[in-house]
C-alpha positions as CSV (number, residue, x, y, z in Angstrom):
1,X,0.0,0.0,0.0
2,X,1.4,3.5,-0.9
3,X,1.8,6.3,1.4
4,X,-1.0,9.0,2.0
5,X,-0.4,12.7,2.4
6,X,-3.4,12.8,4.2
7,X,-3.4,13.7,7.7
8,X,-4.7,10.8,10.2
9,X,-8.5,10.6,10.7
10,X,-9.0,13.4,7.9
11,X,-10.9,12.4,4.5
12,X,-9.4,12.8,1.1
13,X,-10.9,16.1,-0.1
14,X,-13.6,15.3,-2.6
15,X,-13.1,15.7,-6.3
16,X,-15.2,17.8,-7.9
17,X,-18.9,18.0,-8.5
18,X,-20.2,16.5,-11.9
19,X,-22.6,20.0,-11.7
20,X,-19.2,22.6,-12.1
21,X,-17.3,20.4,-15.0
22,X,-19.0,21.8,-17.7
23,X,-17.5,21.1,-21.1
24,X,-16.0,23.6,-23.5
25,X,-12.7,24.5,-25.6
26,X,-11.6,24.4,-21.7
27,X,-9.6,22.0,-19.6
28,X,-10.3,21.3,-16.1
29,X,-7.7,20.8,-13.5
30,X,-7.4,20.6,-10.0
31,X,-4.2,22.9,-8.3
32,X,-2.8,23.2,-4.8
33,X,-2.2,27.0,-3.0
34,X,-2.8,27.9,0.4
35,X,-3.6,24.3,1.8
36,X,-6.7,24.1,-0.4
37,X,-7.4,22.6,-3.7
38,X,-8.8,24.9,-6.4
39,X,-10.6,23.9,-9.1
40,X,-10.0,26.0,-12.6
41,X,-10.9,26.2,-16.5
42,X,-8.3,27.2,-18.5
43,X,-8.2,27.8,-22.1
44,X,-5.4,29.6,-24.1
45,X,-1.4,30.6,-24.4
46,X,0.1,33.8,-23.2
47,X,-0.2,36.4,-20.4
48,X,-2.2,34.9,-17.3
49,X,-5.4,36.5,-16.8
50,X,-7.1,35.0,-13.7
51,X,-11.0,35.7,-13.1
52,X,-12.8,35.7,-10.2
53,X,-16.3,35.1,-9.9
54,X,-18.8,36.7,-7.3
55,X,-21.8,35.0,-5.7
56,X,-23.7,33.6,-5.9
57,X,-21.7,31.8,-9.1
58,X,-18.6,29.8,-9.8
59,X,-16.1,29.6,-12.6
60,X,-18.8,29.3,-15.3
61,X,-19.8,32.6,-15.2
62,X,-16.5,33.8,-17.2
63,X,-17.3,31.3,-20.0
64,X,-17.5,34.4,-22.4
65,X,-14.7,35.6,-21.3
66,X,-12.7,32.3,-21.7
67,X,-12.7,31.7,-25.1
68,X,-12.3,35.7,-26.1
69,X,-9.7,36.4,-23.8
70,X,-7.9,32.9,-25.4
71,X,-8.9,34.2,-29.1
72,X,-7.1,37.3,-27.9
73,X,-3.6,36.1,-27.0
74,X,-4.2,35.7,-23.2
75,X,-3.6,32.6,-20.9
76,X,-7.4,32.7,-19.7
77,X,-7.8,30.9,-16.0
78,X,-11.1,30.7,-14.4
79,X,-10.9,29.4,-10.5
80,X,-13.6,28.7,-8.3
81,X,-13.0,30.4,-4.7
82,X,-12.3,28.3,-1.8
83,X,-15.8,26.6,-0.5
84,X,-17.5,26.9,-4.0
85,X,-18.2,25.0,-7.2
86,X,-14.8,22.8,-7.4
87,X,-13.1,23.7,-5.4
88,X,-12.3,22.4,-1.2
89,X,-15.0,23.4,1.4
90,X,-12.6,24.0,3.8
91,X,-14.4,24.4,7.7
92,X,-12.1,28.1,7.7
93,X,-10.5,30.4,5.9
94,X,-13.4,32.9,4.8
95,X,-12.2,36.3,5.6
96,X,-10.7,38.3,2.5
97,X,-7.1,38.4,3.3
98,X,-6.9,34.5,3.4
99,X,-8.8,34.2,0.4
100,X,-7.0,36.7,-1.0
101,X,-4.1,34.6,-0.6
102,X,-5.9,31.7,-1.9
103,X,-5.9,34.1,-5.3
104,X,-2.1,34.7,-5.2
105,X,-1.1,31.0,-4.6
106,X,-2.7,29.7,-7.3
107,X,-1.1,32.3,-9.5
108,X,2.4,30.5,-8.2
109,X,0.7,26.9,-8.6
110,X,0.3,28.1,-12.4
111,X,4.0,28.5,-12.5
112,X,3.1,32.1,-13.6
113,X,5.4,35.0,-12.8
114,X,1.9,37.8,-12.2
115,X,-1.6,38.2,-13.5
116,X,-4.0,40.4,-14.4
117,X,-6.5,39.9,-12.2
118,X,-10.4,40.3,-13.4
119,X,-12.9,40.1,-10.5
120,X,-16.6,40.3,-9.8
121,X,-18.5,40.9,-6.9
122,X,-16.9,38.9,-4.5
123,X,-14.0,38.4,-7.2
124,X,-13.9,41.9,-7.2
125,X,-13.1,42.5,-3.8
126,X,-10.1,39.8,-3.4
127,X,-9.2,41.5,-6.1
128,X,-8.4,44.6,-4.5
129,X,-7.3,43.0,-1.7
130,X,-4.6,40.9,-3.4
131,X,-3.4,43.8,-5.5
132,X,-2.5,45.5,-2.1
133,X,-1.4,42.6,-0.5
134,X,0.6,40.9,-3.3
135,X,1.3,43.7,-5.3
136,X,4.4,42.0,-7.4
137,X,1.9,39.3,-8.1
138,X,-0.5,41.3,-9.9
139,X,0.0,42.9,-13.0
140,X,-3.0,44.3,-14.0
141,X,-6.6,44.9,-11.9
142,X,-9.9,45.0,-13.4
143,X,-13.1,45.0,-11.0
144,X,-16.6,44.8,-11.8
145,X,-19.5,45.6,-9.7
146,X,-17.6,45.8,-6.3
147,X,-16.0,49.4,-5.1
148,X,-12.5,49.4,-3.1
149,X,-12.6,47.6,0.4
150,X,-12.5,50.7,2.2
151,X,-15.3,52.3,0.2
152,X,-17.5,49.2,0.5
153,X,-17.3,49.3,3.9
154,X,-17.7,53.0,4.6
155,X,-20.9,53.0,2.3
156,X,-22.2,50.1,3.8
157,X,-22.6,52.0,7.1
158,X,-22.7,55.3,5.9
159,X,-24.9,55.2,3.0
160,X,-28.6,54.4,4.3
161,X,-29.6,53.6,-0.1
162,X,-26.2,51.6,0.1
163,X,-27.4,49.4,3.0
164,X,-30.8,48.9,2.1
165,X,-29.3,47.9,-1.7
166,X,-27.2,45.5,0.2
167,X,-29.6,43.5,2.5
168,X,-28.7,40.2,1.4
169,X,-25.3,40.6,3.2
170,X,-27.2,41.6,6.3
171,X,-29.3,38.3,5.6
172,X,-26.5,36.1,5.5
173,X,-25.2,36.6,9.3
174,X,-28.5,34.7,10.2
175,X,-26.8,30.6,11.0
176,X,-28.2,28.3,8.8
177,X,-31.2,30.1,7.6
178,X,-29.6,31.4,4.4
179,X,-28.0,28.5,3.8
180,X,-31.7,26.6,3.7
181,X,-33.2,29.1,1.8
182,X,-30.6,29.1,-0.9
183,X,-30.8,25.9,-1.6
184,X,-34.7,24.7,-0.8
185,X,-36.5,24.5,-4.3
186,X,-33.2,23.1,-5.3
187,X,-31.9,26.7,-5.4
188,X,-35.3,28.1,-7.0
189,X,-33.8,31.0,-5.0
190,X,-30.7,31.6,-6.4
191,X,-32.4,31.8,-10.1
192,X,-34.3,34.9,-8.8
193,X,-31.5,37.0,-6.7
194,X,-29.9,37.0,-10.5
195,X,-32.7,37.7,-12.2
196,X,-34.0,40.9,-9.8
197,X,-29.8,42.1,-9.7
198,X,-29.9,41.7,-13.9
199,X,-30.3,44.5,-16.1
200,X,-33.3,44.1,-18.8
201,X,-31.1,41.1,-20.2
202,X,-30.8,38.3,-17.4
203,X,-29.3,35.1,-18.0
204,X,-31.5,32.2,-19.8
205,X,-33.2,29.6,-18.2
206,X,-30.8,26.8,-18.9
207,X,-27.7,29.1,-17.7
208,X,-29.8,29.6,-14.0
209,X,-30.8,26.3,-13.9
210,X,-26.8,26.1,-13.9
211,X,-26.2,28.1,-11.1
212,X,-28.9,26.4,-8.9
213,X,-27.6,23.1,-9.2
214,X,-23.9,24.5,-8.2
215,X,-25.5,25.9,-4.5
216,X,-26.8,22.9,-4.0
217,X,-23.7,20.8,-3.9
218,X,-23.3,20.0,-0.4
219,X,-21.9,22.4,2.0
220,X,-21.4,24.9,-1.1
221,X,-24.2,27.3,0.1
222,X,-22.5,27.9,3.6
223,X,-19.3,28.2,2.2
224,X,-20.9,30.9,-0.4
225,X,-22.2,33.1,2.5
226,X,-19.1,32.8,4.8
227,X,-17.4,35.5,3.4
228,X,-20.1,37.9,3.6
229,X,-20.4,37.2,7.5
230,X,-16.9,38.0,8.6
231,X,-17.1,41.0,6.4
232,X,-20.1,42.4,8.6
233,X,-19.3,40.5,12.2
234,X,-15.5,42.1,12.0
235,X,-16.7,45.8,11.2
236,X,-16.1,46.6,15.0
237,X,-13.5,43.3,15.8
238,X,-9.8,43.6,16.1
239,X,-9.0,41.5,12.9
240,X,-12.0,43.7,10.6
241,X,-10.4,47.1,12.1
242,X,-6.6,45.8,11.3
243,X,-8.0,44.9,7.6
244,X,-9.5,48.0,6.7
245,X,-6.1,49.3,8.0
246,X,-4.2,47.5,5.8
247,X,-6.1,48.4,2.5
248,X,-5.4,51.9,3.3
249,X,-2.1,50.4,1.4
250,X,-2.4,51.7,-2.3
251,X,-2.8,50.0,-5.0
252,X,0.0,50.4,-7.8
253,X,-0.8,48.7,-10.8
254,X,-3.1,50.0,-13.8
255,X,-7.2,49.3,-12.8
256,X,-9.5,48.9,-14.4
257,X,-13.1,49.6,-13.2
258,X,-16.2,48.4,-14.7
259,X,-20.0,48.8,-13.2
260,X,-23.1,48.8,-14.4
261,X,-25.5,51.7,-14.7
262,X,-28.4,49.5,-13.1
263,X,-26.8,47.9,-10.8
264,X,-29.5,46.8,-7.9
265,X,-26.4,45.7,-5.3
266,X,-23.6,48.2,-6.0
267,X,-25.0,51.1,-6.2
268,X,-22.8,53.5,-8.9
269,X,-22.4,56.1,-6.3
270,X,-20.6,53.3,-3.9
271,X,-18.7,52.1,-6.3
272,X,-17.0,55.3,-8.5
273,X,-14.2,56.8,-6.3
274,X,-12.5,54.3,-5.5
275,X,-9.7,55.2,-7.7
276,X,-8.8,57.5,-4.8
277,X,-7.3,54.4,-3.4
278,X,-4.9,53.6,-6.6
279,X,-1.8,55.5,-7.5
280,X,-1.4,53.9,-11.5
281,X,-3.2,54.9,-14.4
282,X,-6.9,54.0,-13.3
283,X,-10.1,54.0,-15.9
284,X,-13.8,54.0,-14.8
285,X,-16.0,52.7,-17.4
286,X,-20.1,52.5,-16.9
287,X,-22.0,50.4,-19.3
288,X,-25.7,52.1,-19.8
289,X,-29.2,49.8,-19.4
290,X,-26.9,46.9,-17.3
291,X,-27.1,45.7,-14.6
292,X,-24.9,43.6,-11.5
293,X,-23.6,41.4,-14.1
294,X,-22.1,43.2,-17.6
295,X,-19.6,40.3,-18.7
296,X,-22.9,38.1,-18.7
297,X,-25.5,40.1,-19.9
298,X,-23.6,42.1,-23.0
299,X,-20.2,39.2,-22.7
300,X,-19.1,41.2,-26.1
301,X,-19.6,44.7,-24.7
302,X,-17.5,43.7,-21.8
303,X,-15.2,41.2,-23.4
304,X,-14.2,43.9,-25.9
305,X,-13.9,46.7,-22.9
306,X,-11.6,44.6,-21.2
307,X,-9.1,43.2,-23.9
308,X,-8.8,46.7,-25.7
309,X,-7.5,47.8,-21.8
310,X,-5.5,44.4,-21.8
311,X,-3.4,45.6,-24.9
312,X,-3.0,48.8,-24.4
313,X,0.8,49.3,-23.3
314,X,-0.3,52.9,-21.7
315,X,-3.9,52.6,-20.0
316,X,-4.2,56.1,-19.7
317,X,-5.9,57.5,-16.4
């Protein structure tokens, strides 16, 4: 019998759910960073380009942006974050700056010198985190839908339209409740928070159906809203106050920030300013009639917006 690098009484971590290997041009793989395994899609030769999905999605979600950022030259690499679609559901390991760490180790597991980092939502927000963090790592930021740390937070308390815009985040510090409710129906729930947070173009039928059966994979939904509770329950704890503290840190690579005009969760006013936080070249683009999700609901609008941005050798500010 061959040796195990499993710890005793610990269970080889599960492979990945039939529900997130979707087939494409992509490959699937598994890699190790940060004492977790990741699950990604990659498709493509070139500069890395690592996207980062928000919630409540996975790595499908950048599908679009796969293939055109491949067709473009660009080594395209779609992970799912720690607890979600295929990748570990590690019992810790939720707050930002570890996840944000999950972001920069896989850029090392891909043998990759930097990346460009693209992140939604939630993607969006270890985004900001890791360029600050990591900074030699990244090579390029573009967000979407998610202001800077700082500003999220401060509009969160501040901004009464902000707070109301984001009640689902005060949802989720409920135990277990949000978890049940995502998934009863077999995530009938899910298929509506995208729909209501989509701009007059929301995803098909077949695409939510999609996304419900990825919450319910088991565990998946708590792991989903983990995030969101340590972003609230630390606003006052010594770990939340140290955070904020250290995104006050700059970021100094070119960003690029996309939102949409519509947006039901983010609302535009929370969102633009954040460049105040980035000393590089830093472009603010707003895509009329669009709501939380531009790269799905006009994938060419954003997919073009992006790789133009990509190219250019001088992003101008």
């Amino acid at each position: 019998m061959t040796g195990s690098s499993i710890p005793p009484g610990q269970s080889p971590p599960a492979p990945p759910a039939p529900a997130v290997l979707l087939d494409g041009p992509w490959s699937h793989r598994d890699v190790a960073a940060n004492g977790a395994r990741f699950h990604i899609a990659e498709l493509g030769d070139g500069p890395l380009v690592l996207l980062l999905h928000g919630f409540p999605q996975f790595w499908w979600t950048w599908r679009h942006q796969l293939v055109a950022l491949a067709d473009a030259g660009f080594r395209a690499v779609a992970m799912d974050l720690r607890g979600v679609g295929g990748s570990d559901r590690t019992p810790r390991g939720y707050d930002p700056a570890n996840l944000a760490l999950d972001v920069t180790g896989v850029i090392r597991s891909l043998g990759e010198p930097d990346a460009a980092l693209v992140g939604h939502d939630l993607g969006g927000y270890l985004a900001w985190t890791a360029a600050a963090m990591r900074p030699k790592l990244v090579r390029r930021l573009a967000v979407e839908s998610m202001p800077h740390p700082r500003r999220w937070r401060s509009a969160m308390l501040r901004d009464v339209k902000q707070t109301r815009a984001g009640s689902h985040i005060w949802g989720f510090q409920r135990p277990w409740i949000p978890e049940r409710q995502l998934t009863a129906d077999d995530g009938a729930l899910v298929a509506e928070l995208i729909q209501e947070w989509s701009g007059p173009r929301p995803p098909e039928d077949e695409t939510l159906e999609t996304y419900r059966r990825a919450m319910c994979i088991p565990s998946a939904a708590h792991c989903a809203v983990e995030p969101y509770r340590w972003m609230v329950r630390s606003l006052a704890r010594p770990d939340g106050i140290q955070f904020n503290r250290r995104m006050k840190r700059p970021v100094r690579v070119p960003t690029l920030h996309l939102h949409g005009s519509l947006d039901p969760v983010m609302r535009t006013r929370s969102a633009a300013g954040s460049g105040e936080y980035v000393e590089a070249p830093y472009r603010w683009r707003l895509f009329d009639g669009l709501g939380h999700f531009p790269h799905e609901e006009d994938p060419v609008a954003f997919s073009s917006e992006l790789i133009n941005w990509l190219r250019d050798p001088e992003p101008d500010r």
